[in-house]
C-alpha positions in Angstrom: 89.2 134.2 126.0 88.5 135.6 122.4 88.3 133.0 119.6 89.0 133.8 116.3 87.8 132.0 112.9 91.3 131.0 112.2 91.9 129.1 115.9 90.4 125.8 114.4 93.1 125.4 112.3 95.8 125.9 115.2 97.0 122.3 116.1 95.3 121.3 119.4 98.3 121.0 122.3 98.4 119.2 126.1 100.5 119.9 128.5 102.7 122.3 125.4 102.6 119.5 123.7 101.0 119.1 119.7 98.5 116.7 119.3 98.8 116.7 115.2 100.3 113.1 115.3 97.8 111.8 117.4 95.1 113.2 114.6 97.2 112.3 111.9 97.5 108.1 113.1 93.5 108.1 114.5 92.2 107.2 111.2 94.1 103.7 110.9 92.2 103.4 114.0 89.3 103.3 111.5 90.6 100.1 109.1 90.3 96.3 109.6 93.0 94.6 111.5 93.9 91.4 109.7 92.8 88.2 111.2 91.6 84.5 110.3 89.1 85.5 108.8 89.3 88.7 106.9 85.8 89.4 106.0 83.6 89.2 109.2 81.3 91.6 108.9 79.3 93.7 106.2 81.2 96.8 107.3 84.8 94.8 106.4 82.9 93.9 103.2 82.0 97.4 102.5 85.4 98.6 103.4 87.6 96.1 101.5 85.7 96.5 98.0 86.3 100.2 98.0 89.5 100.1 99.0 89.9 97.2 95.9 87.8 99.6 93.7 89.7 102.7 94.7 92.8 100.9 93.5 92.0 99.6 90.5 90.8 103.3 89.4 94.1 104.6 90.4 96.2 101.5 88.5 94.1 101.8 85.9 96.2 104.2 83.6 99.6 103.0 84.8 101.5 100.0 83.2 102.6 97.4 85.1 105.5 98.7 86.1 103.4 101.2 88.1 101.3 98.6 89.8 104.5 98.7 92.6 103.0 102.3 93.9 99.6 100.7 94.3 100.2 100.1 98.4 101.3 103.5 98.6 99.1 105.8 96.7 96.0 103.0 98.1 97.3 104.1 101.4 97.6 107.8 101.2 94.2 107.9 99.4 92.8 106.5 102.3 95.0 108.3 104.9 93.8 111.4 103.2 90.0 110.8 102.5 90.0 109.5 106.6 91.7 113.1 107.9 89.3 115.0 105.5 85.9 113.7 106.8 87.2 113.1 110.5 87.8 116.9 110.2 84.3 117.9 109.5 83.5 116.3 113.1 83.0 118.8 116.1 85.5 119.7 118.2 88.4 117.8 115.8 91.7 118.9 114.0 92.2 118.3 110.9 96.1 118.1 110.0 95.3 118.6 106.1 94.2 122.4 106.5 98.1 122.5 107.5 100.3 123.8 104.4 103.2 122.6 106.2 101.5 118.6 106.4 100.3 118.9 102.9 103.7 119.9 101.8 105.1 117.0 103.4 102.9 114.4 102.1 103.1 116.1 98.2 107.0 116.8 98.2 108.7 113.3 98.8 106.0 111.9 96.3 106.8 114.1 93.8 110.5 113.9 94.1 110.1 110.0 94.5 108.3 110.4 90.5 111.1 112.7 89.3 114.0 110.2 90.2 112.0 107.0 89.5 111.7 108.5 85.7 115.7 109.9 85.7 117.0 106.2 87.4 114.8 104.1 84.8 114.9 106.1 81.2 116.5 109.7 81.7 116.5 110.1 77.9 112.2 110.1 77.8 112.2 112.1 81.5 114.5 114.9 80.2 112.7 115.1 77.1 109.4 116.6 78.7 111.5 119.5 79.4 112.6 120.4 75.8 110.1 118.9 73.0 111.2 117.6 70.0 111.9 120.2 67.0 111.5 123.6 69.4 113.3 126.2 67.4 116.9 127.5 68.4 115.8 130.8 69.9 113.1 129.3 72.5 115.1 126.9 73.6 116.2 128.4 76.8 112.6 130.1 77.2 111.2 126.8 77.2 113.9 124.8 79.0 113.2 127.7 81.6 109.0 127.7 81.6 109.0 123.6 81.8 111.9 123.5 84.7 109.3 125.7 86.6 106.4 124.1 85.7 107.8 121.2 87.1 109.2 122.5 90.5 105.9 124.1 91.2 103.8 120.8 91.5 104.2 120.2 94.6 103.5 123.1 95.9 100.3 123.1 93.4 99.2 119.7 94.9 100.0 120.9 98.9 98.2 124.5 98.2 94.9 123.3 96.7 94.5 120.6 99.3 95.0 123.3 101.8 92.9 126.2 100.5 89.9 124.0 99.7 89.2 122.6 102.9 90.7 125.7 104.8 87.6 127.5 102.5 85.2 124.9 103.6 86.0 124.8 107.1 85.8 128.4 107.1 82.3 129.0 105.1 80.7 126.3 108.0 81.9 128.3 110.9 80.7 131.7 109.2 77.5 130.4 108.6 76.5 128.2 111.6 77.6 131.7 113.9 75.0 133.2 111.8 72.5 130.6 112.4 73.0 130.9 116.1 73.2 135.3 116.1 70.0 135.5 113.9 68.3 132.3 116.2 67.2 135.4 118.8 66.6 138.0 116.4 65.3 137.0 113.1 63.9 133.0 113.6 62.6 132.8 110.2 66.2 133.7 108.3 68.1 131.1 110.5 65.8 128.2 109.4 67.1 129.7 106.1 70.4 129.7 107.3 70.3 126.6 108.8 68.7 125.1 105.6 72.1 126.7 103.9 74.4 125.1 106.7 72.9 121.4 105.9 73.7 122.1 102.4 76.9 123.1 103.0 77.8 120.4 105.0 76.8 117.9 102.0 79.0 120.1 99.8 82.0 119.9 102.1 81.7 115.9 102.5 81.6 115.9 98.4 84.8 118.1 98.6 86.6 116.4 101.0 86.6 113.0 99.3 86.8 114.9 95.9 90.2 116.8 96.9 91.8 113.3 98.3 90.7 111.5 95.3 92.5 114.5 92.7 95.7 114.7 95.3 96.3 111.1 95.0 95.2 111.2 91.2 97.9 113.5 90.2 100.8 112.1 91.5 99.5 108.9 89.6 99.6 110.7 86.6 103.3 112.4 87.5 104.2 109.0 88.2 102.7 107.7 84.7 104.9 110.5 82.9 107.8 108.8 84.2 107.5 104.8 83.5 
């Protein structure tokens, strides 16, 4: 059977049956399960104080009223930076390099921003649309150029979470098949493109935390245009 570039990104199946929801719940797999004693080892250590410096970042430029979102965009943050580096593994699936997941994840939170701003002060949420003193003839340019502006954030936040790892996946698979073709032929340029593959590798780690760090960030700031 032929395999395409593009086949890692098809959702793994058993029996005709997707495995994507079995990849998407394996990284709480990864956190600490609560006990008597909460911190038991370094790792728990290590794992708590990001998760408590992760969230303070986040909180940071939201009043208090936004502290409430701080279990959920804590969670998604690590729900995303979990998928993103479990993908880089051999032989895994990585549900984020699905539009269709990212989508999913980006749209309710979004919405959930929008209405949270309309149910607490409409006045100040409305008012992003039309700013204060815009002549009489732009008005319905502008009303027009913001409603889109806003409607297209989600899909802004689902597509650059999709086409940067999509990218990155896709750059490893292209070079290490080089590094294996030119391992008969030309030894010398594999080392080279090996050396390049390592590199890579680093680069795609930095990007996958990177992306769920900016994902998580900007619904924070949506969220602090609206409280």
């Amino acid at each position: 059977m032929n395999l395409t570039f593009f086949d890692q990104f098809a959702s793994p199946q058993l029996m005709g049956m997707p495995l994507i929801m079995i990849s998407m719940f394996f990284p709480t797999l990864l956190l600490p399960s609560p006990n008597n004693r909460w911190i038991t080892n370094r790792l728990t250590t290590v794992q708590l104080w990001s998760i408590k410096s992760m969230t303070k970042q986040l909180m940071t430029p939201l009043n208090k009223s936004g502290h409430k979102w701080a279990l959920i965009l804590s969670s998604l943050m690590i729900f995303l930076l979990l998928t993103n580096l479990l993908g880089l593994l051999p032989y895994t699936f990585t549900p984020t390099t699905q539009l269709s997941t990212n989508m999913a994840l980006a749209f309710p939170l979004w919405l959930a921003t929008i209405l949270t701003g309309l149910r607490n002060q409409p006045s100040m949420s409305l008012g992003h649309i039309l700013p204060e003193g815009t002549p009489t003839l732009l008005i319905p340019t502008l009303i027009l150029i913001e409603t889109t502006s806003q409607i297209i954030r989600p899909l802004a936040l689902g597509v650059r979470l999709t086409a940067n790892l999509t990218a990155g996946h896709l750059l490893i698979q292209l070079v290490s098949t080089a590094t294996i073709v030119l391992l008969q032929i030309l030894p010398t340029l594999s080392i080279i493109t090996f050396t390049i593959l390592l590199l890579l590798t680093i680069l795609e780690l930095a990007v996958a935390m990177i992306q769920a760090y900016v994902f998580v960030l900007l619904i924070s700031l949506y969220l602090q245009e609206n409280i």
